[in-house]
N, C-alpha and C positions, 0 to 999 in steps of 0.2 A: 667454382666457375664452370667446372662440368657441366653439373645439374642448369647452371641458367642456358649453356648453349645448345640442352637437349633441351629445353623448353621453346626456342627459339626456332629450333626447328620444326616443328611441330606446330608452330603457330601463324602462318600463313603471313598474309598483312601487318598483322601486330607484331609478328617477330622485325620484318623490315622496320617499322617503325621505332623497335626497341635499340636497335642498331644504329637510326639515323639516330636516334635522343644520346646515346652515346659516344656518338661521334661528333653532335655538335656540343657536346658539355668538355670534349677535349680539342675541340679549337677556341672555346672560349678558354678555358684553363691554360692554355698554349697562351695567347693574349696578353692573358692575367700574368702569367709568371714573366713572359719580357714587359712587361709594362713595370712589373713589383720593384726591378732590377735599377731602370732607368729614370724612373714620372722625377721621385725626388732628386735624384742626381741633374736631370736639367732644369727642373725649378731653380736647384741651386746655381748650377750654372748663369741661369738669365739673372739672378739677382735676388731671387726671393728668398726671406727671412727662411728659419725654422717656423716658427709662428705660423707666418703667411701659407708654408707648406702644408702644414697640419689643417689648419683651414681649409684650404684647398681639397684635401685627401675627404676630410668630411665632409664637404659639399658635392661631393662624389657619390657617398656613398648617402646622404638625405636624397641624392636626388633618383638616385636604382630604390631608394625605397617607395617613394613616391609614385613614381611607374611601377613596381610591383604590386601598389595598393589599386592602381589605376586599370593595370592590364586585366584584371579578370572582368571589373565591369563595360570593356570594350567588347568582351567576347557575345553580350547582347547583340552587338549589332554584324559580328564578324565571328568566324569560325577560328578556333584557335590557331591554327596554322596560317592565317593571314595576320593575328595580332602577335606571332613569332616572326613574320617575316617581318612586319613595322618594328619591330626591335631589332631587328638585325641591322636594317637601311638608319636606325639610330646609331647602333653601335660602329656602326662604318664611317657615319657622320662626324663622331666624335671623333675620334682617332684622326678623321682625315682635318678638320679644324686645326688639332693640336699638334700635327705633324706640317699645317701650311703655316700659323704665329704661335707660337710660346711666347712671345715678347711678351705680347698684348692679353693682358689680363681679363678686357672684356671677352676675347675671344676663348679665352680659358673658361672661364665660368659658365660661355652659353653651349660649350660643347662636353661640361663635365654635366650641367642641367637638363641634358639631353637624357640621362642617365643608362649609357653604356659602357663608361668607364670603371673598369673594376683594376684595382692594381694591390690584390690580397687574394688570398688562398679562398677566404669564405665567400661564398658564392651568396650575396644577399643583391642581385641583378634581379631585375623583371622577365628576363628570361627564364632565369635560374626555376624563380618560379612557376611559370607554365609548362616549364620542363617538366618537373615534379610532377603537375596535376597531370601532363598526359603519361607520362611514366607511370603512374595510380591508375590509367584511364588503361592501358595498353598490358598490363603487367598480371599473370593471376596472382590473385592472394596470395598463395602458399607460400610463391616466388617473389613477395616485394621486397621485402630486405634485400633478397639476394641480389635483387635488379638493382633497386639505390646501391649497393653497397657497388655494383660494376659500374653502375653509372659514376659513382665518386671516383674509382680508382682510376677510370680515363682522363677524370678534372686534373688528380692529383698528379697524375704522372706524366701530363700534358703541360703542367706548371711547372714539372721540374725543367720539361725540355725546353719549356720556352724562355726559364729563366738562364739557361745553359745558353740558349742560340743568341739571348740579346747581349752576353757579354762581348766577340766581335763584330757583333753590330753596332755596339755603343761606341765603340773606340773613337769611329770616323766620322761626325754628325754630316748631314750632307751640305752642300752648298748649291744654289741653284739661286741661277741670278734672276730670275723672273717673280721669288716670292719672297717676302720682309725678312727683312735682316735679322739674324740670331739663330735659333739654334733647329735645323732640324732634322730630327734623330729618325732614323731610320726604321726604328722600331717600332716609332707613331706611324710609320705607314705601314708597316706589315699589318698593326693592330685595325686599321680602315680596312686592308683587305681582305683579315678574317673576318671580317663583319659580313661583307660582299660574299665571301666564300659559304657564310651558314643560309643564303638567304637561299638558295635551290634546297637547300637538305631542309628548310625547315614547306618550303613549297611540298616539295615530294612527300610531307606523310599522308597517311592514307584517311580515312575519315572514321578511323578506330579511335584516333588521338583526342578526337571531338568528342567523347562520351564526358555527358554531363555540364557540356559547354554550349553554345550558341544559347535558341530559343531555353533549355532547358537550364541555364544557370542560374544558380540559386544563392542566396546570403547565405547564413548560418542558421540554422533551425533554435528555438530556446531553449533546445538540450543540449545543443553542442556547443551555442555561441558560450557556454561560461569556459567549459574546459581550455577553450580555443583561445579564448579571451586571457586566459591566466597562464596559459603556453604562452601567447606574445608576449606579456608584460617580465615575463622569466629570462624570454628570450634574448627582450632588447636590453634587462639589465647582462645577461652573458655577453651578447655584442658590443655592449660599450666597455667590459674589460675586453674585450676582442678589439676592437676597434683603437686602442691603447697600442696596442702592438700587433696592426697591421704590420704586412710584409714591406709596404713602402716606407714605412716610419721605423721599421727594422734597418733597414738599410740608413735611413736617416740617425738613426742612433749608431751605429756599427761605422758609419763616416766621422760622425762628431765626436766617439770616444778612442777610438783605434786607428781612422785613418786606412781601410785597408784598399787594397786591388780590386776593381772592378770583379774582376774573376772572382776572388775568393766571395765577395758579396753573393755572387752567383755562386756559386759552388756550395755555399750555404743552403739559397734558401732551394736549393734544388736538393739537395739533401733531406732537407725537412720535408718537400713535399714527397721524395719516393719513399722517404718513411711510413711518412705518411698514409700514402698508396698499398706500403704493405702494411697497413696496421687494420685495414676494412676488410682483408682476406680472412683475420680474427675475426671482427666485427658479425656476421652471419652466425658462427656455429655459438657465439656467446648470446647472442641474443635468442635464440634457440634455445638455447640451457639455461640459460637465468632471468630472460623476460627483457626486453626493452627497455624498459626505465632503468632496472641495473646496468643493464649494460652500460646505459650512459652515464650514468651518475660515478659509477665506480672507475670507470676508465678513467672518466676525466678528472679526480681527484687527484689523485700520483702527478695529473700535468701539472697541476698547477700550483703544488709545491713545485715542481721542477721550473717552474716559470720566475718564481720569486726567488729561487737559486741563481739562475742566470743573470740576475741583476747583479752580484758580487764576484763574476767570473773576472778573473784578474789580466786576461786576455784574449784578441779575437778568437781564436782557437779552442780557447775552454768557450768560450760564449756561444762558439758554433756547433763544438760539439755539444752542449746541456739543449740548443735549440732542436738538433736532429733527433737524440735521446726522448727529448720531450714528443715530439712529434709519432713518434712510435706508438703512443697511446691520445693522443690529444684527439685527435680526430675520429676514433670509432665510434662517437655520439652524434654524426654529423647525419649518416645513412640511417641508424636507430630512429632519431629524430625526426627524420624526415617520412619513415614509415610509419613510424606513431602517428604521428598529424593523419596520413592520410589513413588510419588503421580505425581512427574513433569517427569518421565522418563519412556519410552516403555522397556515391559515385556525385550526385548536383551538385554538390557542397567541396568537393574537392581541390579546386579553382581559387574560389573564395579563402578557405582555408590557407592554402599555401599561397594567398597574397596577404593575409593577415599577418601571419608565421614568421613570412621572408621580410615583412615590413618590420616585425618585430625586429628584425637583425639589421634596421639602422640605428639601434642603440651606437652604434660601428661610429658615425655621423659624429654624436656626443664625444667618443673618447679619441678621436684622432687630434681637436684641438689642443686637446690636454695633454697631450701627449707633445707637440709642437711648444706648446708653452714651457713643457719641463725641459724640453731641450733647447728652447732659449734660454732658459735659465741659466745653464749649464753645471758645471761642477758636480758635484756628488747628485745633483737633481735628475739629470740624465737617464740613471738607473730611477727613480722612482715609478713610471710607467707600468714596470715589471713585475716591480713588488704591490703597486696596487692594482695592476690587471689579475694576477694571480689571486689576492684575497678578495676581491669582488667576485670573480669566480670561482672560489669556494663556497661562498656564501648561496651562489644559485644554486650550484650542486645539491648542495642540505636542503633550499626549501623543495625543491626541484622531487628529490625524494619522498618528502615530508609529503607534501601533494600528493602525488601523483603511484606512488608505489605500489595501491592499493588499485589503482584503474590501470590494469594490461589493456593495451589497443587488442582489438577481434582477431588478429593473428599477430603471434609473435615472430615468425621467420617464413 
Protein backbone atom coordinates (compact mmCIF):
# COMPACT_ATOMS: atom_id res chain seq x y z
CA UNK A 1 0.00 0.00 0.00
CA UNK A 2 3.23 2.07 0.32
CA UNK A 3 4.21 1.97 -3.11
CA UNK A 4 0.38 2.96 -4.38
CA UNK A 5 0.50 6.19 -2.04
CA UNK A 6 3.85 7.09 -3.47
CA UNK A 7 2.42 6.89 -6.68
CA UNK A 8 -0.30 8.98 -5.74
CA UNK A 9 1.63 11.59 -4.87
CA UNK A 10 3.22 12.02 -7.55
CA UNK A 11 0.51 12.12 -9.74
CA UNK A 12 -1.20 15.35 -9.69
CA UNK A 13 -5.07 15.04 -10.98
CA UNK A 14 -5.02 11.40 -11.35
CA UNK A 15 -3.93 10.89 -8.05
CA UNK A 16 -7.18 12.90 -6.62
CA UNK A 17 -9.06 11.14 -8.82
CA UNK A 18 -7.65 7.70 -7.60
CA UNK A 19 -8.70 8.69 -4.17
CA UNK A 20 -12.28 9.78 -5.01
CA UNK A 21 -12.75 6.15 -7.07
CA UNK A 22 -11.70 4.72 -3.69
CA UNK A 23 -13.77 6.44 -1.62
CA UNK A 24 -16.82 5.98 -3.65
CA UNK A 25 -16.24 2.14 -4.12
CA UNK A 26 -16.48 2.19 0.05
CA UNK A 27 -19.69 4.15 0.44
CA UNK A 28 -21.16 1.86 -1.93
CA UNK A 29 -19.59 -1.35 -0.09
CA UNK A 30 -20.78 0.61 3.10
CA UNK A 31 -24.50 0.36 1.36
CA UNK A 32 -23.96 -3.08 0.32
CA UNK A 33 -23.03 -4.61 3.71
CA UNK A 34 -26.15 -2.69 5.63
CA UNK A 35 -28.44 -3.47 2.94
CA UNK A 36 -26.82 -7.60 2.96
CA UNK A 37 -27.82 -7.61 6.66
CA UNK A 38 -31.50 -6.34 6.47
CA UNK A 39 -33.28 -6.46 2.40
CA UNK A 40 -34.05 -10.29 3.40
CA UNK A 41 -35.05 -9.84 6.95
CA UNK A 42 -37.73 -7.20 5.86
CA UNK A 43 -39.04 -9.11 2.85
CA UNK A 44 -39.54 -11.53 5.48
CA UNK A 45 -40.93 -9.28 7.68
CA UNK A 46 -43.74 -7.69 5.12
CA UNK A 47 -44.75 -11.34 4.07
CA UNK A 48 -42.69 -12.44 1.48
CA UNK A 49 -41.93 -16.25 0.68
CA UNK A 50 -38.18 -17.58 0.52
CA UNK A 51 -38.99 -17.91 -3.03
CA UNK A 52 -40.39 -14.45 -3.68
CA UNK A 53 -37.02 -13.35 -1.82
CA UNK A 54 -34.81 -15.01 -4.00
CA UNK A 55 -36.50 -13.67 -6.83
CA UNK A 56 -36.39 -10.39 -5.79
CA UNK A 57 -32.52 -10.52 -4.88
CA UNK A 58 -32.13 -11.69 -8.73
CA UNK A 59 -33.98 -9.18 -10.24
CA UNK A 60 -31.53 -6.88 -8.59
CA UNK A 61 -28.94 -8.07 -9.72
CA UNK A 62 -30.31 -8.70 -13.94
CA UNK A 63 -31.11 -5.40 -13.45
CA UNK A 64 -27.14 -3.73 -12.20
CA UNK A 65 -26.36 -5.95 -15.17
CA UNK A 66 -28.25 -4.52 -17.49
CA UNK A 67 -27.15 -0.86 -16.79
CA UNK A 68 -23.80 -1.96 -16.73
CA UNK A 69 -24.16 -3.41 -20.31
CA UNK A 70 -25.99 0.08 -20.96
CA UNK A 71 -23.63 2.52 -19.12
CA UNK A 72 -20.60 2.49 -21.37
CA UNK A 73 -22.77 3.12 -24.63
CA UNK A 74 -24.19 6.39 -22.82
CA UNK A 75 -20.64 7.56 -22.51
CA UNK A 76 -21.29 8.55 -26.51
CA UNK A 77 -23.16 11.11 -25.64
CA UNK A 78 -21.92 12.07 -21.91
CA UNK A 79 -18.60 12.07 -20.27
CA UNK A 80 -18.02 9.41 -17.82
CA UNK A 81 -18.31 11.30 -14.77
CA UNK A 82 -21.91 12.53 -15.76
CA UNK A 83 -23.04 8.83 -16.48
CA UNK A 84 -21.53 8.10 -12.79
CA UNK A 85 -23.25 10.69 -11.44
CA UNK A 86 -26.84 9.33 -13.22
CA UNK A 87 -26.03 6.25 -11.30
CA UNK A 88 -25.64 7.62 -8.26
CA UNK A 89 -29.27 9.88 -8.43
CA UNK A 90 -30.34 5.91 -9.35
CA UNK A 91 -28.87 4.56 -6.71
CA UNK A 92 -30.39 7.13 -4.23
CA UNK A 93 -33.71 6.57 -5.96
CA UNK A 94 -33.81 3.02 -5.23
CA UNK A 95 -33.02 3.01 -1.72
CA UNK A 96 -35.28 6.11 -1.23
CA UNK A 97 -38.50 4.02 -3.05
CA UNK A 98 -37.78 0.99 -0.86
CA UNK A 99 -37.32 2.78 2.37
CA UNK A 100 -40.88 5.07 1.64
CA UNK A 101 -43.12 1.05 0.65
CA UNK A 102 -41.79 -2.35 1.17
CA UNK A 103 -45.42 -3.26 1.24
CA UNK A 104 -45.95 -2.77 -2.22
CA UNK A 105 -44.37 -5.09 -4.62
CA UNK A 106 -44.71 -2.76 -7.56
CA UNK A 107 -42.74 -0.37 -5.83
CA UNK A 108 -40.10 -2.95 -5.12
CA UNK A 109 -39.37 -4.11 -8.46
CA UNK A 110 -39.33 -0.45 -10.11
CA UNK A 111 -36.74 0.59 -7.63
CA UNK A 112 -34.67 -2.82 -7.70
CA UNK A 113 -35.02 -2.12 -11.90
CA UNK A 114 -33.55 1.00 -11.42
CA UNK A 115 -30.48 -1.15 -10.93
CA UNK A 116 -28.65 0.43 -7.84
CA UNK A 117 -29.47 -1.98 -5.37
CA UNK A 118 -26.69 -4.24 -4.50
CA UNK A 119 -27.01 -6.25 -1.18
CA UNK A 120 -23.79 -8.82 -1.72
CA UNK A 121 -20.17 -8.32 -1.42
CA UNK A 122 -19.54 -8.65 -5.39
CA UNK A 123 -19.64 -5.67 -6.88
CA UNK A 124 -21.43 -6.64 -10.46
CA UNK A 125 -23.33 -2.49 -10.16
CA UNK A 126 -22.99 -0.29 -13.37
CA UNK A 127 -21.11 1.81 -11.33
CA UNK A 128 -18.89 -0.79 -10.28
CA UNK A 129 -18.10 -0.81 -13.73
CA UNK A 130 -17.15 2.62 -14.79
CA UNK A 131 -15.23 2.54 -11.70
CA UNK A 132 -12.94 0.00 -13.16
CA UNK A 133 -12.62 1.58 -16.56
CA UNK A 134 -11.56 4.98 -15.00
CA UNK A 135 -9.41 3.23 -12.42
CA UNK A 136 -7.72 1.60 -15.87
CA UNK A 137 -7.97 5.20 -17.27
CA UNK A 138 -6.32 7.08 -14.07
CA UNK A 139 -3.88 4.29 -12.77
CA UNK A 140 -0.19 3.63 -14.56
CA UNK A 141 0.33 0.20 -15.63
CA UNK A 142 3.00 -0.99 -13.29
CA UNK A 143 0.57 0.05 -10.51
CA UNK A 144 -3.00 -1.48 -11.69
CA UNK A 145 -3.14 -4.34 -9.57
CA UNK A 146 -1.94 -2.49 -6.92
CA UNK A 147 -4.81 0.24 -7.41
CA UNK A 148 -7.66 -2.56 -7.94
CA UNK A 149 -6.51 -4.47 -5.18
CA UNK A 150 -6.85 -0.79 -2.84
CA UNK A 151 -9.68 0.00 -4.47
CA UNK A 152 -11.36 -3.57 -3.27
CA UNK A 153 -10.03 -3.49 0.06
CA UNK A 154 -12.11 0.04 0.80
CA UNK A 155 -15.31 -2.00 -0.93
CA UNK A 156 -14.52 -4.93 1.49
CA UNK A 157 -13.90 -3.18 4.47
CA UNK A 158 -16.70 -0.67 3.94
CA UNK A 159 -18.97 -3.75 3.87
CA UNK A 160 -17.79 -5.10 7.02
CA UNK A 161 -18.74 -1.62 8.66
CA UNK A 162 -21.72 -1.11 7.18
CA UNK A 163 -22.89 -4.60 7.84
CA UNK A 164 -21.83 -3.80 11.73
CA UNK A 165 -23.81 -0.24 11.61
CA UNK A 166 -27.14 -1.75 10.18
CA UNK A 167 -27.38 -4.28 13.14
CA UNK A 168 -28.79 -1.16 15.68
CA UNK A 169 -30.33 0.32 12.94
CA UNK A 170 -32.34 -2.71 12.14
CA UNK A 171 -33.69 -3.29 15.61
CA UNK A 172 -36.21 -0.13 15.46
CA UNK A 173 -37.83 0.09 11.94
CA UNK A 174 -39.17 3.55 11.80
CA UNK A 175 -42.70 4.83 11.98
CA UNK A 176 -43.87 7.85 10.33
CA UNK A 177 -47.41 8.52 9.80
CA UNK A 178 -47.25 10.41 6.60
CA UNK A 179 -46.04 7.23 4.49
CA UNK A 180 -47.76 3.59 3.91
CA UNK A 181 -48.12 1.34 6.38
CA UNK A 182 -45.28 -1.55 7.17
CA UNK A 183 -42.05 -1.56 7.43
CA UNK A 184 -39.41 1.25 7.23
CA UNK A 185 -36.04 0.38 7.93
CA UNK A 186 -33.71 2.79 8.49
CA UNK A 187 -31.21 1.37 6.61
CA UNK A 188 -33.11 1.92 3.35
CA UNK A 189 -32.55 5.41 4.07
CA UNK A 190 -29.01 5.72 4.83
CA UNK A 191 -28.63 3.51 1.61
CA UNK A 192 -30.73 6.81 -0.60
CA UNK A 193 -28.37 8.94 1.13
CA UNK A 194 -25.25 7.24 0.16
CA UNK A 195 -26.43 7.45 -3.19
CA UNK A 196 -26.70 11.42 -2.82
CA UNK A 197 -23.38 11.39 -0.99
CA UNK A 198 -21.22 9.82 -4.25
CA UNK A 199 -23.04 12.18 -6.50
CA UNK A 200 -20.39 15.29 -5.70
CA UNK A 201 -17.27 12.79 -5.49
CA UNK A 202 -18.21 11.23 -8.71
CA UNK A 203 -18.90 15.41 -10.21
CA UNK A 204 -15.50 16.35 -8.78
CA UNK A 205 -13.22 13.94 -11.10
CA UNK A 206 -11.01 15.52 -13.10
CA UNK A 207 -11.23 14.84 -17.05
CA UNK A 208 -8.08 12.16 -16.55
CA UNK A 209 -11.05 9.76 -15.75
CA UNK A 210 -12.53 10.37 -19.43
CA UNK A 211 -9.57 8.56 -21.33
CA UNK A 212 -11.08 6.54 -23.72
CA UNK A 213 -14.51 7.52 -23.00
CA UNK A 214 -16.96 10.18 -24.72
CA UNK A 215 -16.40 10.83 -28.57
CA UNK A 216 -13.47 8.14 -28.37
CA UNK A 217 -15.31 4.98 -27.13
CA UNK A 218 -15.13 2.14 -28.73
CA UNK A 219 -16.82 -1.70 -28.85
CA UNK A 220 -14.27 -4.45 -28.76
CA UNK A 221 -11.84 -4.77 -31.58
CA UNK A 222 -11.89 -8.70 -33.46
CA UNK A 223 -8.83 -9.45 -31.30
CA UNK A 224 -10.14 -8.71 -28.30
CA UNK A 225 -13.79 -9.29 -28.59
CA UNK A 226 -13.05 -13.39 -28.44
CA UNK A 227 -10.85 -13.19 -25.30
CA UNK A 228 -13.37 -10.89 -23.65
CA UNK A 229 -16.28 -12.70 -24.94
CA UNK A 230 -15.17 -16.10 -23.24
CA UNK A 231 -14.06 -14.09 -19.94
CA UNK A 232 -18.01 -13.24 -19.65
CA UNK A 233 -19.33 -16.35 -20.55
CA UNK A 234 -16.77 -17.86 -17.48
CA UNK A 235 -17.64 -15.14 -15.58
CA UNK A 236 -21.52 -15.41 -15.50
CA UNK A 237 -21.10 -19.27 -14.99
CA UNK A 238 -18.81 -18.21 -11.60
CA UNK A 239 -21.64 -15.63 -10.76
CA UNK A 240 -24.35 -17.74 -10.68
CA UNK A 241 -22.53 -20.13 -8.18
CA UNK A 242 -21.89 -16.58 -6.61
CA UNK A 243 -25.14 -15.52 -6.89
CA UNK A 244 -26.36 -19.02 -4.97
CA UNK A 245 -24.81 -17.63 -2.04
CA UNK A 246 -25.17 -13.97 -2.09
CA UNK A 247 -24.79 -12.23 1.40
CA UNK A 248 -28.56 -11.59 1.52
CA UNK A 249 -29.61 -15.20 0.92
CA UNK A 250 -26.77 -15.95 3.46
CA UNK A 251 -28.60 -14.38 5.84
CA UNK A 252 -31.76 -16.03 4.55
CA UNK A 253 -30.24 -19.45 4.97
CA UNK A 254 -28.46 -18.74 8.47
CA UNK A 255 -32.46 -17.47 9.68
CA UNK A 256 -34.08 -20.51 8.17
CA UNK A 257 -31.62 -23.09 9.72
CA UNK A 258 -30.29 -21.62 13.02
CA UNK A 259 -32.49 -18.99 13.91
CA UNK A 260 -29.81 -16.50 14.97
CA UNK A 261 -29.48 -12.72 16.33
CA UNK A 262 -29.57 -9.99 14.18
CA UNK A 263 -26.08 -9.17 15.51
CA UNK A 264 -24.46 -12.33 14.98
CA UNK A 265 -25.75 -12.39 11.30
CA UNK A 266 -23.85 -9.24 11.17
CA UNK A 267 -21.00 -10.10 12.99
CA UNK A 268 -20.57 -12.77 10.33
CA UNK A 269 -20.75 -11.38 7.32
CA UNK A 270 -18.51 -8.41 8.49
CA UNK A 271 -16.16 -10.96 9.23
CA UNK A 272 -15.95 -12.40 5.94
CA UNK A 273 -15.74 -9.15 4.40
CA UNK A 274 -12.55 -7.91 6.72
CA UNK A 275 -11.14 -11.04 5.66
CA UNK A 276 -11.76 -10.61 2.96
CA UNK A 277 -10.17 -7.02 2.87
CA UNK A 278 -7.00 -8.76 4.16
CA UNK A 279 -6.69 -11.43 1.82
CA UNK A 280 -6.08 -8.53 -1.46
CA UNK A 281 -3.01 -7.30 0.75
CA UNK A 282 -1.72 -10.97 -0.53
CA UNK A 283 -3.42 -10.48 -3.79
CA UNK A 284 -0.58 -7.85 -5.33
CA UNK A 285 2.84 -9.59 -4.36
CA UNK A 286 1.22 -13.21 -5.78
CA UNK A 287 0.08 -11.96 -8.79
CA UNK A 288 3.63 -10.45 -9.27
CA UNK A 289 5.25 -13.93 -8.64
CA UNK A 290 3.07 -16.27 -10.40
CA UNK A 291 0.96 -14.22 -13.04
CA UNK A 292 -2.60 -13.40 -12.83
CA UNK A 293 -4.55 -16.08 -13.95
CA UNK A 294 -2.80 -18.28 -11.15
CA UNK A 295 -3.25 -16.25 -8.84
CA UNK A 296 -6.91 -16.60 -9.52
CA UNK A 297 -7.45 -19.80 -10.36
CA UNK A 298 -5.41 -21.28 -7.35
CA UNK A 299 -6.68 -19.02 -4.55
CA UNK A 300 -9.97 -19.54 -5.45
CA UNK A 301 -9.91 -23.40 -5.52
CA UNK A 302 -9.26 -24.13 -1.61
CA UNK A 303 -12.66 -21.50 -1.45
CA UNK A 304 -14.67 -23.51 -2.81
CA UNK A 305 -14.05 -26.73 -1.11
CA UNK A 306 -14.46 -24.75 1.90
CA UNK A 307 -17.84 -23.52 0.58
CA UNK A 308 -19.18 -27.11 0.09
CA UNK A 309 -17.84 -27.67 3.86
CA UNK A 310 -20.00 -25.24 5.08
CA UNK A 311 -23.15 -26.66 4.02
CA UNK A 312 -22.59 -29.63 6.70
CA UNK A 313 -21.59 -27.22 9.61
CA UNK A 314 -23.52 -28.51 12.47
CA UNK A 315 -24.04 -24.93 13.76
CA UNK A 316 -24.18 -21.14 13.46
CA UNK A 317 -20.87 -20.81 14.75
CA UNK A 318 -18.91 -23.55 12.75
CA UNK A 319 -20.98 -22.05 9.69
CA UNK A 320 -19.68 -18.74 10.54
CA UNK A 321 -16.50 -19.55 11.18
CA UNK A 322 -15.91 -21.92 7.59
CA UNK A 323 -17.56 -18.55 5.96
CA UNK A 324 -14.80 -16.08 7.52
CA UNK A 325 -11.99 -18.91 6.86
CA UNK A 326 -13.18 -19.18 3.42
CA UNK A 327 -13.17 -15.62 2.72
CA UNK A 328 -9.52 -15.35 3.55
CA UNK A 329 -8.71 -16.53 0.22
CA UNK A 330 -12.08 -16.25 -1.85
CA UNK A 331 -11.63 -13.00 -2.91
CA UNK A 332 -7.91 -12.39 -4.15
CA UNK A 333 -9.40 -13.26 -7.82
CA UNK A 334 -11.57 -10.37 -7.62
CA UNK A 335 -8.73 -7.41 -8.19
CA UNK A 336 -6.55 -10.12 -10.44
CA UNK A 337 -9.60 -10.20 -12.44
CA UNK A 338 -10.33 -7.07 -12.91
CA UNK A 339 -6.70 -6.13 -14.05
CA UNK A 340 -6.60 -8.86 -16.40
CA UNK A 341 -9.78 -7.46 -18.29
CA UNK A 342 -8.42 -4.22 -18.38
CA UNK A 343 -4.54 -5.64 -19.05
CA UNK A 344 -5.50 -7.35 -22.65
CA UNK A 345 -7.58 -4.38 -23.95
CA UNK A 346 -6.45 -0.64 -25.52
CA UNK A 347 -7.23 2.44 -23.22
CA UNK A 348 -10.94 2.92 -26.04
CA UNK A 349 -11.93 -0.51 -25.44
CA UNK A 350 -11.75 -0.26 -21.60
CA UNK A 351 -15.29 0.95 -20.97
CA UNK A 352 -16.75 -1.58 -23.23
CA UNK A 353 -14.77 -4.35 -21.59
CA UNK A 354 -15.58 -3.97 -18.10
CA UNK A 355 -19.32 -3.58 -19.17
CA UNK A 356 -19.29 -6.82 -20.90
CA UNK A 357 -17.23 -8.42 -17.87
CA UNK A 358 -19.46 -6.94 -14.99
CA UNK A 359 -22.57 -7.93 -17.12
CA UNK A 360 -21.02 -11.34 -17.20
CA UNK A 361 -21.52 -11.40 -13.22
CA UNK A 362 -25.44 -11.32 -13.50
CA UNK A 363 -24.97 -15.03 -13.98
CA UNK A 364 -25.60 -13.59 -9.81
CA UNK A 365 -29.53 -12.98 -11.27
CA UNK A 366 -29.86 -16.93 -12.27
CA UNK A 367 -28.56 -18.40 -9.01
CA UNK A 368 -30.37 -16.28 -6.45
CA UNK A 369 -33.84 -17.98 -7.44
CA UNK A 370 -32.44 -21.22 -6.92
CA UNK A 371 -31.29 -20.55 -4.17
CA UNK A 372 -34.86 -19.09 -2.67
CA UNK A 373 -36.40 -22.31 -4.17
CA UNK A 374 -33.93 -24.65 -2.12
CA UNK A 375 -34.86 -22.73 0.98
CA UNK A 376 -38.47 -23.14 0.39
CA UNK A 377 -37.97 -26.42 0.17
CA UNK A 378 -36.63 -26.74 3.30
CA UNK A 379 -35.05 -29.63 5.29
CA UNK A 380 -31.78 -31.15 4.39
CA UNK A 381 -32.39 -28.77 0.93
CA UNK A 382 -31.30 -25.71 2.66
CA UNK A 383 -27.72 -26.60 2.59
CA UNK A 384 -27.85 -27.64 -1.26
CA UNK A 385 -27.00 -23.92 -2.56
CA UNK A 386 -23.47 -24.41 -0.89
CA UNK A 387 -22.65 -27.62 -2.09
CA UNK A 388 -23.68 -26.67 -5.54
CA UNK A 389 -22.31 -23.17 -5.60
CA UNK A 390 -18.98 -24.59 -4.72
CA UNK A 391 -18.84 -27.46 -7.59
CA UNK A 392 -20.03 -24.96 -10.23
CA UNK A 393 -17.12 -22.96 -9.08
CA UNK A 394 -14.75 -25.36 -9.39
CA UNK A 395 -15.64 -26.32 -12.58
CA UNK A 396 -14.91 -22.43 -13.79
CA UNK A 397 -11.59 -22.51 -12.05
CA UNK A 398 -10.29 -25.53 -14.32
CA UNK A 399 -11.62 -24.16 -17.48
CA UNK A 400 -10.85 -20.72 -16.35
CA UNK A 401 -7.16 -22.08 -16.41
CA UNK A 402 -7.36 -24.50 -19.23
CA UNK A 403 -8.00 -21.07 -21.36
CA UNK A 404 -6.46 -18.61 -20.41
CA UNK A 405 -3.05 -19.85 -18.54
CA UNK A 406 -1.23 -19.46 -21.47
CA UNK A 407 -2.34 -15.62 -22.23
CA UNK A 408 -0.76 -13.24 -19.24
CA UNK A 409 -2.53 -9.68 -19.58
CA UNK A 410 0.56 -6.96 -20.85
CA UNK A 411 1.47 -6.35 -16.98
CA UNK A 412 1.15 -8.69 -14.49
CA UNK A 413 1.33 -6.27 -11.13
Amino acid sequence: MAAAARAVSGSGGAGRDLKLLVLTRGLRGFGAGSLSVVFALDLAREGYSSLAIGLLVGLAMAAAALWAIAAPRMERRLARRQVLGLGALLFAAGGALLFFDLSSLITIVVALALGGIVASSSDISPLGAMEQAGLGSVSAQKDRTLWFAVYNLAGYLATAAGALAAVPLASEPLSIPWLPSGTHDSVLLLYALLGLGLLPAYLGLSQHVNEGSSERVAGLSPERRRPILELTGLFSVDAFGGGLIANTLVTAYLVERFHPAVLTIGLILAGGSVAAAASLLLAVPLARRFGLVNTMVFTHLPSNLLLIALAFMPSVFAAGAVWVVRSTISQMDVPTRQSYVQSIVRPEERAAAAGYTTAGRSGQALGAPVTGAFLEAGGPWIAGPFVLAGSIKIVYDLILYRRFRRREGTVAG
